[in-house]
C-alpha positions as CSV (number, residue, x, y, z in Angstrom):
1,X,-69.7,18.1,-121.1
2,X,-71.9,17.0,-124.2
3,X,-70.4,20.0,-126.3
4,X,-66.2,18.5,-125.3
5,X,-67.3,14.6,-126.6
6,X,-68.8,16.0,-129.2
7,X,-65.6,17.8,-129.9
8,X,-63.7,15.0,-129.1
9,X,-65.5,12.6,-131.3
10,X,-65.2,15.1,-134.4
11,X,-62.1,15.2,-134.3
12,X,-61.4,11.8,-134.1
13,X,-63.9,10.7,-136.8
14,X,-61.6,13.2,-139.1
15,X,-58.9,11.3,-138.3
16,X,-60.3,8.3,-139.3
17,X,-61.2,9.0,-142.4
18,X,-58.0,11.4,-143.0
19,X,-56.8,10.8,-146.8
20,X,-52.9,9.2,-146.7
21,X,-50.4,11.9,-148.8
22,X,-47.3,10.0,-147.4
23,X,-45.4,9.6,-151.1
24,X,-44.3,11.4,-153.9
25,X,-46.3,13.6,-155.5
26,X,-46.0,15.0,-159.5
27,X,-48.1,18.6,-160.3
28,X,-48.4,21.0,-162.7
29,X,-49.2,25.1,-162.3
30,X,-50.6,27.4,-164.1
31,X,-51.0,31.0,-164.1
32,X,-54.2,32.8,-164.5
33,X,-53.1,35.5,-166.1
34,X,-49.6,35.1,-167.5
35,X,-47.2,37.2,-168.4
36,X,-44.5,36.7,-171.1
37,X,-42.7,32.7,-170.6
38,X,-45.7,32.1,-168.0
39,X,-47.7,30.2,-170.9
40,X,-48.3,26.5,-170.2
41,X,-48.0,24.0,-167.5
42,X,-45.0,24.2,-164.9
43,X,-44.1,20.6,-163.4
44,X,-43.0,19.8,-159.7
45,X,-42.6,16.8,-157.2
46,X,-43.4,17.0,-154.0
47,X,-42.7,14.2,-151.1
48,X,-45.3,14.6,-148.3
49,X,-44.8,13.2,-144.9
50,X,-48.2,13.0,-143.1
51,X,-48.5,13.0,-139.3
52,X,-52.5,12.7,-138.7
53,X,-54.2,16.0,-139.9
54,X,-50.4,17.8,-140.6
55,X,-48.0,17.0,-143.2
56,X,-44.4,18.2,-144.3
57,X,-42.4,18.0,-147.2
58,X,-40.0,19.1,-150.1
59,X,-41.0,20.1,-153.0
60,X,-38.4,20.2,-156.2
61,X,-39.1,22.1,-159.5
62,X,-36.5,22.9,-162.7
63,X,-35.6,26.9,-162.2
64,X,-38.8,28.6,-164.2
65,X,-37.5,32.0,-162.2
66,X,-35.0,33.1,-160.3
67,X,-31.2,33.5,-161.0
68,X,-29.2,31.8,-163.6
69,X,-27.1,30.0,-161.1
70,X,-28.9,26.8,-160.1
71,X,-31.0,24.4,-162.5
72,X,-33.4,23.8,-159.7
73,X,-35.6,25.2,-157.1
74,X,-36.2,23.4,-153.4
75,X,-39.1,24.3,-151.2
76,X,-40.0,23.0,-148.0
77,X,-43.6,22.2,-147.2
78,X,-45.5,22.6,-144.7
79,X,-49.8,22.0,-144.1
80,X,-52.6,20.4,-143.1
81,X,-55.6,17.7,-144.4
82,X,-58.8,17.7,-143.4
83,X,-59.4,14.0,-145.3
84,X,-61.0,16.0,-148.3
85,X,-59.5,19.4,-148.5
86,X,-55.7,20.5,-148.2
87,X,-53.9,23.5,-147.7
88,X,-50.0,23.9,-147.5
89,X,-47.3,27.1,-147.7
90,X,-44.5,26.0,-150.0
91,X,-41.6,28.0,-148.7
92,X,-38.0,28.2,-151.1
93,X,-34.9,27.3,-149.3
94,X,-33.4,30.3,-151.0
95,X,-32.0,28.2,-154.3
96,X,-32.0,30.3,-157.7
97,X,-32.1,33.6,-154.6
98,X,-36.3,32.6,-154.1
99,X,-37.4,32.4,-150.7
100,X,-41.1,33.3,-151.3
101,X,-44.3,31.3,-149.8
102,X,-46.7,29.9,-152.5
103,X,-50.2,29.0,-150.3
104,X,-51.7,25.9,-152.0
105,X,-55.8,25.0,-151.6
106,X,-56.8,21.8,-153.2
107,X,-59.7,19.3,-152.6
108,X,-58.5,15.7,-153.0
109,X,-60.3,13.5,-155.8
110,X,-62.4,10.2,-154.7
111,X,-59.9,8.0,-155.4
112,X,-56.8,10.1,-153.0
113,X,-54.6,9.7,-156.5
114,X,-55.2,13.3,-157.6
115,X,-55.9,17.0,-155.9
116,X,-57.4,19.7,-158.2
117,X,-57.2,23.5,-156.5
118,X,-55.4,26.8,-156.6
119,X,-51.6,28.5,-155.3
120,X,-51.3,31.7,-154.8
121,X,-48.3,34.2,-153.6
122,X,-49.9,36.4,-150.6
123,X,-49.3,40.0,-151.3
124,X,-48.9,40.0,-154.6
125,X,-51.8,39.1,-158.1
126,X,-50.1,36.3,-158.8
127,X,-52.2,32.9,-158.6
128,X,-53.5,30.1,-160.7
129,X,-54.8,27.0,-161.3
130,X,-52.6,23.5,-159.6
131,X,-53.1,19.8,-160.0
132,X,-51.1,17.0,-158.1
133,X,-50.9,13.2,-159.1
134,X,-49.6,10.7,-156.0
135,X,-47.0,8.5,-158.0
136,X,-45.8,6.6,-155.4
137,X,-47.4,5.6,-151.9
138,X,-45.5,5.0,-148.8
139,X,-46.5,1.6,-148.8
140,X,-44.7,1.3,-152.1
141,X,-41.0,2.6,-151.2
C-alpha cells in the first residue's frame, strides 16, 4: 500500500514541476562526423503541444537531403518530458521522399528557454550534437 502512494505521489510531484514546451521552437544540428555538405549548423522549428508528461508536434526544416522536388521537409513529433530531460522520435511525413525517425535526447536549461542534447538515426552512425531555443510560448500566441 505504502509502495502504490509512493508511486502515486511521484508521479504527481513530476507533474508538478513538468517544464511547459507548448510553443514554437527554433534548433540547430550538427553532425559528429560529417561527410561532404554536412559542415555547419542545420536550422529547424518545431511547435510542441504538451499534454502533462507527453508532447506532439511538427517539425519544419529547408530540404538539406532528400529529392530535388520540395524546398522543405515536415516531420511529425512525437515524446515525452520528465520536467528536466526530453526525448522525442521526429518522424518525416514523406516530403523531399524522407520518411526516417531522428530520436532526440536533450536536458532542458534552468531557465525552460533552451535544450542542449543529441539526435540520432537508429540503425545507422549517423548522430550529433542538437540545440533548441523556445521563441514563442503558448501564452504568447
Amino acid at each position: 500500500m505504502m509502495r502504490k502512494l509512493g508511486l502515486i505521489l511521484c508521479c504527481l510531484i513530476g507533474n508538478a514541476f513538468a517544464a511547459n514546451l507548448d510553443g514554437l521552437w527554433l534548433g540547430s544540428y550538427y553532425y559528429d562526423r560529417p561527410t561532404s555538405g554536412e559542415e555547419g549548423a542545420f536550422d529547424f522549428s518545431i511547435v510542441f503541444e504538451q499534454e502533462t508528461n507527453s508532447f506532439t508536434g511538427k517539425a519544419l526544416e529547408p530540404r538539406y537531403f532528400g529529392d530535388g522536388q520540395e524546398a522543405a521537409l515536415i516531420a511529425k513529433i512525437k515524446g515525452k518530458t520528465d520536467g528536466k530531460r526530453v526525448w522525442f522520435d521526429k518522424t518525416y511525413d514523406g516530403s523531399a521522399g524522407q520518411t526516417h525517425t531522428v530520436k532526440y535526447e536533450l536536458v532542458i536549461q534552468q531557465d525552460e528557454t533552451m535544450m542542449l542534447g543529441s539526435w540520432s538515426i537508429p540503425g545507422t552512425e549517423r548522430r550529433g550534437k542538437v540545440k533548441i531555443y523556445k521563441v514563442i510560448s503558448e501564452k504568447d500566441y
